[in-house]
DRENDO-1510 file (C-alpha; in Angstrom, 1 decimal, always signed):
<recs>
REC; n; res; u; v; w
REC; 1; UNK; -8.8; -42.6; +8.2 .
REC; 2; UNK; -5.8; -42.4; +10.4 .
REC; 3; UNK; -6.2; -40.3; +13.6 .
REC; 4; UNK; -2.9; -38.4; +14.5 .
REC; 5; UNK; -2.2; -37.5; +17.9 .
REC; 6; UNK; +0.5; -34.3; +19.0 .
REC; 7; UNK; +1.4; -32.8; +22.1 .
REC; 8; UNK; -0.8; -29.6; +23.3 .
REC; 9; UNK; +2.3; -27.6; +23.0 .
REC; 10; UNK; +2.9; -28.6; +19.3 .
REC; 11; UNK; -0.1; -28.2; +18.4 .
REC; 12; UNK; -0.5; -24.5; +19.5 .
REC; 13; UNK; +2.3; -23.8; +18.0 .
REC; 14; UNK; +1.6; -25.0; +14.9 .
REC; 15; UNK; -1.8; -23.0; +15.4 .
REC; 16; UNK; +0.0; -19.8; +15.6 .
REC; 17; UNK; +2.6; -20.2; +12.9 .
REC; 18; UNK; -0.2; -20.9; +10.4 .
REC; 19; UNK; -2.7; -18.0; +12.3 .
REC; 20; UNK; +0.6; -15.5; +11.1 .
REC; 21; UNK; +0.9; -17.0; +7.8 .
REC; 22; UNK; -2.7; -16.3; +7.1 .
REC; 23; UNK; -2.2; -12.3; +8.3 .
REC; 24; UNK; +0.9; -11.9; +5.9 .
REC; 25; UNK; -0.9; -13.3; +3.0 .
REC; 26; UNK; -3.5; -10.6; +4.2 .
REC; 27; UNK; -1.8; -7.9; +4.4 .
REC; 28; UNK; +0.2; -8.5; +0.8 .
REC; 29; UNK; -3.9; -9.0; -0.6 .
REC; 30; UNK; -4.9; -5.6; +0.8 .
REC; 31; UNK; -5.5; -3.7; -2.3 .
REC; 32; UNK; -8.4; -1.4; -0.5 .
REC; 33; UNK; -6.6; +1.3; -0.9 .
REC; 34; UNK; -5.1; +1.3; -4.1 .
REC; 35; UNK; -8.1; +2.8; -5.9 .
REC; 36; UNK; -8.2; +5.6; -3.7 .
REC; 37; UNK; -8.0; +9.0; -5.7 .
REC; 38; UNK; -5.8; +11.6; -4.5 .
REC; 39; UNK; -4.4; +15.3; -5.2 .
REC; 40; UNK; -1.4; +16.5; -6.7 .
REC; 41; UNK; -0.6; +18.2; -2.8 .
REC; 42; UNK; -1.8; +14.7; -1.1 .
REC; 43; UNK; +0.2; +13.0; -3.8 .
REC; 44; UNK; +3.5; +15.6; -2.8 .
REC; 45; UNK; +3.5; +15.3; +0.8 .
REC; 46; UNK; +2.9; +11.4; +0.7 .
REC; 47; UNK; +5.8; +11.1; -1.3 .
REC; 48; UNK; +7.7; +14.5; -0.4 .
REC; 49; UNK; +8.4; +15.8; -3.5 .
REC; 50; UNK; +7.8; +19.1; -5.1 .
REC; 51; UNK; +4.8; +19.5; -7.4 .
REC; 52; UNK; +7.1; +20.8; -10.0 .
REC; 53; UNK; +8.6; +17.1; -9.3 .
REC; 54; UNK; +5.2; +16.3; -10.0 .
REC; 55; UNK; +5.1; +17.4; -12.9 .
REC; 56; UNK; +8.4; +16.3; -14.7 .
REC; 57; UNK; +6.7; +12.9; -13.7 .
REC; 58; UNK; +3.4; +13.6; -15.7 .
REC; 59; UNK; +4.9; +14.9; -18.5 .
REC; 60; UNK; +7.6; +12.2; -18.7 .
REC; 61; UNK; +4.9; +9.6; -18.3 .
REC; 62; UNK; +6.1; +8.1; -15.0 .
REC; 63; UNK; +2.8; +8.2; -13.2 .
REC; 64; UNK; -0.6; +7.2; -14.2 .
REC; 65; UNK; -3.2; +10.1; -13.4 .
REC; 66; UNK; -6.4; +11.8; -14.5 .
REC; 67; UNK; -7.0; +15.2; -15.4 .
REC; 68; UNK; -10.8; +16.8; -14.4 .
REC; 69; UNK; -11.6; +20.5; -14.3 .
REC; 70; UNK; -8.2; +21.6; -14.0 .
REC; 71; UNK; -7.0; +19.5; -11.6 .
REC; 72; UNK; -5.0; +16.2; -11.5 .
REC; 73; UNK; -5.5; +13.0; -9.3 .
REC; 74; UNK; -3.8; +10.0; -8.7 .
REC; 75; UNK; -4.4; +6.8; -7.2 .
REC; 76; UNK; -2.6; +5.0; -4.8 .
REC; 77; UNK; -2.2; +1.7; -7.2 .
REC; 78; UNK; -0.7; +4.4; -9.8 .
REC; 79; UNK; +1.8; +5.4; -7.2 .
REC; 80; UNK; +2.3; +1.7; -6.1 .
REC; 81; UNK; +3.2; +0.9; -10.0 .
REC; 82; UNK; +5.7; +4.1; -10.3 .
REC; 83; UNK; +7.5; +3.4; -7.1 .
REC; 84; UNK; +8.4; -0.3; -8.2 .
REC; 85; UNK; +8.8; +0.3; -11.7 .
REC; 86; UNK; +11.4; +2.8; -10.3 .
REC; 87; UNK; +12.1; +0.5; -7.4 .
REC; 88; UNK; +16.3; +0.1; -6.0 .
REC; 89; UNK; +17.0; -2.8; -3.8 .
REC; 90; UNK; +15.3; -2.4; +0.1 .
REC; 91; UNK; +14.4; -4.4; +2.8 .
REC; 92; UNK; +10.6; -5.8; +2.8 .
REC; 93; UNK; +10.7; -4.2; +6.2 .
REC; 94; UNK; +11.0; -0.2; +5.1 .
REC; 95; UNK; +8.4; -1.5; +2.2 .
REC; 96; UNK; +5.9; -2.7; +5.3 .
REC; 97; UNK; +6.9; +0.9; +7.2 .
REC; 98; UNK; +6.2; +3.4; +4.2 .
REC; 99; UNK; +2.7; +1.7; +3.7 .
REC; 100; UNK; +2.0; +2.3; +7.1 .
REC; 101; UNK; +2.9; +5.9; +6.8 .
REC; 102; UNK; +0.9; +6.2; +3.6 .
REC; 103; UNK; -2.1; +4.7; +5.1 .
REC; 104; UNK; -1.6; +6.6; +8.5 .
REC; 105; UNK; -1.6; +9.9; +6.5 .
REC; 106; UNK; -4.8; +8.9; +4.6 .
REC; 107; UNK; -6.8; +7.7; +6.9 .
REC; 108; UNK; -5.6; +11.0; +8.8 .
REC; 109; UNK; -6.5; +13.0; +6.4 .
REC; 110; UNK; -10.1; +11.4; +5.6 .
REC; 111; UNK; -12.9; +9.7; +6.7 .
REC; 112; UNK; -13.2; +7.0; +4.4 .
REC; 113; UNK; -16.1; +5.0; +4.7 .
REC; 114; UNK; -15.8; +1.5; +5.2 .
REC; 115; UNK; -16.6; -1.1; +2.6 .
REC; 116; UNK; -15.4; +1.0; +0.0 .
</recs>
């Protein structure tokens, strides 16, 4: 076994650059949302549409939802899977600031209990 020794400076560095690698890879894992059911007016303001907008969507079969008593719901993984499928070119940086808005609003919105 070979013992290697580096500088205290190096070596703090090369602490943070892997402690910010480990919080991207993270955040990209964070699916606790995406199973999260929402409303066809939730569903509207998060992605500011009309619900007549919403509903060219259903009926053309762009988004995933469920249908109970009347009323339609969607989950967030549904909307994740529409939005790329119908994804143009954009910075990883407007990605990272729209699912901070959607998970502002939500959390806003709802208590959601942890864990879940």
């Amino acid at each position: 076994m070979k013992i290697i020794t580096i500088e205290e400076e190096a070596w703090k560095l090369l602490n943070e650059r892997i402690k910010s690698i480990s919080e991207y890879i993270l955040k990209l894992e964070d699916t606790s949302y995406d199973s999260l059911w929402l409303n066809n007016h939730e569903v509207c303001q998060y992605l500011h549409i009309s619900e007549k907008t919403l509903w060219r969507m259903r009926t053309k079969g762009e988004i995933t939802y469920s249908k109970m008593y009347g009323q339609y719901y969607y989950t967030i993984g549904a909307i994740k899977d529409m939005l790329n499928a119908h994804a143009v070119q954009t910075s990883e940086e407007y990605m990272q600031e729209l699912m901070a808005k959607g998970k502002s609003y939500i959390e806003k919105g709802r208590i959601i209990k942890s864990g879940k």
